[in-house]
N, C-alpha and C positions, 0 to 999 in steps of 0.2 A: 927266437921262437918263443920262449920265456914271456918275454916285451911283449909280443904281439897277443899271447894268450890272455895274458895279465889284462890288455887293452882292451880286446874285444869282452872279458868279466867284468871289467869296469863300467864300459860300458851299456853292457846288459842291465848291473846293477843298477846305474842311472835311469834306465831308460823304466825299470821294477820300480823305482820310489818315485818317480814323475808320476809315473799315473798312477801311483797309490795316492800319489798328495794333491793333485790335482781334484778327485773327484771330493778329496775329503774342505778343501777349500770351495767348492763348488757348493757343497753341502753346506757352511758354513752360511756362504753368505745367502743362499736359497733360506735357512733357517731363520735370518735377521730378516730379511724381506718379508717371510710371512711372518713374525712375531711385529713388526711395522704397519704391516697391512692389517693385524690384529689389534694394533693401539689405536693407527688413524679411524678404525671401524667404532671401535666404542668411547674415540674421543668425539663423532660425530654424534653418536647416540648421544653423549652427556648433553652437547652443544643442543640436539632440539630440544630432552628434557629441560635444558636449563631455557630455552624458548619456551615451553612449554608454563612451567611456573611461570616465569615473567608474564605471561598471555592474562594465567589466572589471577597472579598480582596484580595485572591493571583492570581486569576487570570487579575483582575487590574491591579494588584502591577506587573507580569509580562508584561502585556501589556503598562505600562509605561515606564519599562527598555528597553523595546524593540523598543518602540518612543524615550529613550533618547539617545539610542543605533543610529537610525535611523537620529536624531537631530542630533548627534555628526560626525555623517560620511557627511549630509548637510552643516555641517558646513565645515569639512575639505574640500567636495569639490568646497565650495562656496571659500573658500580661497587661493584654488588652481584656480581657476579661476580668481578671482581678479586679482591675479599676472601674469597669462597669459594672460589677459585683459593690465594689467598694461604695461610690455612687448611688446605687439603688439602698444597700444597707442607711447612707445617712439622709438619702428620700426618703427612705422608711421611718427611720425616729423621728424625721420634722414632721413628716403626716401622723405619726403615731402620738406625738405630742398637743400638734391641733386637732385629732379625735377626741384626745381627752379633754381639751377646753372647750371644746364644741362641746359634747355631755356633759362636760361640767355648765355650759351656759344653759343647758337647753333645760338640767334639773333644776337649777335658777330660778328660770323662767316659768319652770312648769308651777314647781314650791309657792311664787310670787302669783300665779291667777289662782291654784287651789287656794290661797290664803285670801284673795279677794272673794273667792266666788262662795266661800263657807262661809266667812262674814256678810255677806250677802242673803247667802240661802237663810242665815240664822235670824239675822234680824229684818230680813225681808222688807215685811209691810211696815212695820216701823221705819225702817228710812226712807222708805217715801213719803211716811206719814211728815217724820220729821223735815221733809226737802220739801212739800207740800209745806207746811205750817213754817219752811225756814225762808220761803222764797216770799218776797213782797209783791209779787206777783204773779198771774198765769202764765206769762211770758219769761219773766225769772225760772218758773219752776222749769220748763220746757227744756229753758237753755242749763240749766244744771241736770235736770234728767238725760240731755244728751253726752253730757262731759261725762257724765258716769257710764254711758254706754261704750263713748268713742275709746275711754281707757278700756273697758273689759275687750273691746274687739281687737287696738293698738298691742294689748297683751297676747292675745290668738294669734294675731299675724306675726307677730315677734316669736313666736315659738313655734309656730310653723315653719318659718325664716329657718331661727336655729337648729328644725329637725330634717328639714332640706338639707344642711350643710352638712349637719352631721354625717346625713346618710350617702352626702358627698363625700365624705371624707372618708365615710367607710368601705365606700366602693372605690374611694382612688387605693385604699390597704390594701385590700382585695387584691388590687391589680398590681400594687408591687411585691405583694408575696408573691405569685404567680411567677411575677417576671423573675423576683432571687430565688424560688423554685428552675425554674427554668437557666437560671444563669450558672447557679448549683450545678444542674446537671450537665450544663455544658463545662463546667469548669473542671468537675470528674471527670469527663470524658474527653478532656483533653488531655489531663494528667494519664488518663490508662493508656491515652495514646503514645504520649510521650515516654512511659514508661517500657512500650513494648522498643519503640525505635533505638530509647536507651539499650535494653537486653540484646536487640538484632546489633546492633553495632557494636557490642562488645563480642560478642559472635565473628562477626567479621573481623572484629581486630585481632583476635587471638586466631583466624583461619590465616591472618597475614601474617601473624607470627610465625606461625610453623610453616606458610609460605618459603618467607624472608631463612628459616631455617633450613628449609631445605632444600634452598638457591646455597646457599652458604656451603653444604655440603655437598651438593653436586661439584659447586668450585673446587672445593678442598682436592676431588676427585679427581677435577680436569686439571688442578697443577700436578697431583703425583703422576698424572698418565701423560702429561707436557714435557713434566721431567723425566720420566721412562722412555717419550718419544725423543726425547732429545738425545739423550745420551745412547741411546740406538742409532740415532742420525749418525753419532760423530762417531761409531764404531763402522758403520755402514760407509761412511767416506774416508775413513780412513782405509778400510779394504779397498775400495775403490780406486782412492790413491795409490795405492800398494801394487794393485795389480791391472790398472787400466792404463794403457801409455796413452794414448791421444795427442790432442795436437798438448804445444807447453806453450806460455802466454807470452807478450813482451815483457810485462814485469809493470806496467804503466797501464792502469786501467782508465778508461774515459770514461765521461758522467753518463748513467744507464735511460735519463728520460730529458730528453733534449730541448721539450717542451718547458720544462720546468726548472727552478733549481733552488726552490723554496721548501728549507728541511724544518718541518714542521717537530721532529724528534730527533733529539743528537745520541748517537752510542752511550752509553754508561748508563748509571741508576734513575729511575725517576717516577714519576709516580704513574700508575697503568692505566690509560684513560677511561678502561672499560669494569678493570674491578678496584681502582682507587686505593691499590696498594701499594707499597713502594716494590718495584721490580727492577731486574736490571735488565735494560734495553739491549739486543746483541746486534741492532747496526744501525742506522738512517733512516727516519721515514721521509720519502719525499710526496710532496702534495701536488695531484697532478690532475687533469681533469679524465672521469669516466673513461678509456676507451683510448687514453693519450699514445705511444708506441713508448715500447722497454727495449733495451739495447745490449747486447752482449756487452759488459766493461772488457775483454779481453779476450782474444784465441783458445778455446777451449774444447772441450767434449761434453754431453748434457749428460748428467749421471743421474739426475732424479728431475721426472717430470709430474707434476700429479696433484691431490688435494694431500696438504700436511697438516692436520690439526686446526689449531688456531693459526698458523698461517695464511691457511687458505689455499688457493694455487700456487704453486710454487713450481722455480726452475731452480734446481742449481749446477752452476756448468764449473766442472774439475779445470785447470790451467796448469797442473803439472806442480811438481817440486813442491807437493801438500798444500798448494793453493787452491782454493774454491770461492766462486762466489752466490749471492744464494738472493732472486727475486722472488715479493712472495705478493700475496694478497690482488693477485692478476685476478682481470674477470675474462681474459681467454690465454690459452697456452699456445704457441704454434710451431714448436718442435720438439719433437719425440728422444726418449733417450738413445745414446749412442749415436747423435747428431754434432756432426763436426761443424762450430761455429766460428766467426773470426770477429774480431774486435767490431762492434759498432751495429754486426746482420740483427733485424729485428727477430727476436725471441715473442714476446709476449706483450698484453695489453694491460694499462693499468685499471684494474679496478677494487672494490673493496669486499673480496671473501674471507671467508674465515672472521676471525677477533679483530672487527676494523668497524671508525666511526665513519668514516668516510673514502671517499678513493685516491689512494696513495700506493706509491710503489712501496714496501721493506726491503733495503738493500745492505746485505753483509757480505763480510770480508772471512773465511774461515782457513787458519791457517795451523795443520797438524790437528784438524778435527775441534780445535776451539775456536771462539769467534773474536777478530779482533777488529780495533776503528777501522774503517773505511777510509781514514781520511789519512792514514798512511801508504795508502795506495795510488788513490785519485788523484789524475793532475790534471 
């Protein structure tokens, strides 16, 4: 009687801590799923900010090619002008130097018939008295009264000559002051140009700056909230493990993209094609075309179906005895969690979501919530 009472208290008691612990495990993992669903949320947010800068970085990054673009053509035409600056400056001194021997001929000239024509004016009728009385002839006389005329007119046309040229010369001045007037002012006014293109693009480089700074920091962001998601994941499968039985695997997983079997990334450290630091890889990327079909590696149950971060789509199906394995960067999913799978039924399609340069499967091995090579599994 004793036995039997003691039995059915025992009993009762079990049946008091079952469903006390039950609902407190329920609780549990209800809590990690929303605090999961809270990191995947504001790792997507970072992921478009960080689209977002990059968008404005390349439209900078072109709006500075386009100033250096614009720079480089002020410069050519700044230097073209110098030199047609420089050219007119030494047209200028050689006109400037045949102005002055041009007036210098033309005073010459002028100096040389006032001196004839005063000695002329002075002794007038005398020298033709004396060209008269010097000629032995009327015929003589004629002919030397014209030799004195053809000089005085030979002298007027000559300095006429040289006041024509002069005033040549000083109209071609004219016109290349004008022109290094004008080349002047195009020469400043490419400088001011260049000067502003210079200030706009220092503008622009310092807006890429704090750009480039503040991709860097959104990064910094999305590792510690990768790392937060992650080590949520492996608390989250390891419950999973713990208290989900489903099917358990052979132990021999098959390769997951049948199409393919070109691993573009092996497991371990290497550098990250997308933030170019060193990371450590936690499985295989295989390289597979847009749309390819993904394959169960093994008999399992699908414990998380959904977008993960920088993974992307992802499935990963529990195999029992703390083994999981985990496809990510799918561009469709097509079974839902608590979906009983067997080695080989297509799961999902390959594409490139999440942190991916291209369309590839990610395929890992996670054993006791850590991830290990794949390639101790795979045969």
């Amino acid at each position: 009687m004793n036995r039997k009472r003691y039995r059915l208290v025992a009993g009762f008691l079990l049946l008091v801590l079952l469903t006390i612990s039950v609902p407190a495990i329920a609780s549990d993992i209800d809590e990690l799923r929303k605090q999961q669903n809270m990191l995947n949320s504001q790792l997507e947010n970072l992921k478009n900010s960080i689209k977002q800068v990059d968008k404005e970085k390349k439209n900078v990054a072109e709006e500075i090619a386009e100033l250096e673009q614009k720079l480089s053509e002020a410069q050519k035409e700044l230097a073209a002008t110098e030199a047609k600056l420089k050219e007119t400056q030494a047209k200028l001194e050689s006109t400037m130097k045949e102005l002055k021997q041009a007036e210098e001929r033309v005073e010459e000239q002028k100096d040389d018939l006032n001196t004839r024509m005063r000695t002329m004016y002075k002794t007038g009728p005398v020298d033709y008295i004396e060209v008269i009385l010097g000629a032995s002839s009327f015929s003589d006389f004629l002919t030397r009264l014209d030799m004195v005329e053809r000089i005085i007119e030979a002298d007027k046309s000559l300095l006429a000559e040289f006041r024509a040229r002069k005033e040549e010369v000083a109209q071609k001045k004219s016109e290349l002051e004008e022109q290094q007037r004008l080349i002047e002012a195009q020469r400043n006014s490419i400088n001011e140009r260049r000067a502003q293109i210079v200030a706009y693009r220092g503008d622009r480089q310092r807006l890429m700056a704090k750009l480039e700074e503040q991709k860097r920091e959104y990064e910094r962001q999305q590792d510690q909230l990768e790392r937060d998601a992650e080590n949520l994941r492996r608390k989250i499968l390891a419950w999973e493990m713990q208290n989900k039985k489903g099917f358990f695997g052979t132990g021999e997983f098959r390769w997951p993209v049948p199409s393919s079997s070109y691993v573009t990334s092996d497991f371990g450290w290497r550098i990250h094609p997308i933030y170019k630091t060193r990371r450590f890889h936690d499985g295989i990327d295989i390289a597979a075309a847009m749309g390819a079909d993904v394959l169960a590696a093994d008999d399992g149950e699908v414990i998380f179906a959904g977008s993960y971060g920088g993974y992307g789509n992802t499935i990963i199906v529990s195999h029992g005895g703390g083994i999981s394995t985990q496809y990510s960067h799918l561009s469709k999913i097509l079974v839902g969690v608590g979906k009983q799978v067997i080695k080989g039924d297509k799961i999902g399609l390959v594409g490139s979501t999440g942190l991916s340069t291209g369309p590839h499967l990610h395929f890992s091995v996670i054993k006791d919530g850590q991830a290990v090579s794949p390639w101790n599994w795979l045969k």
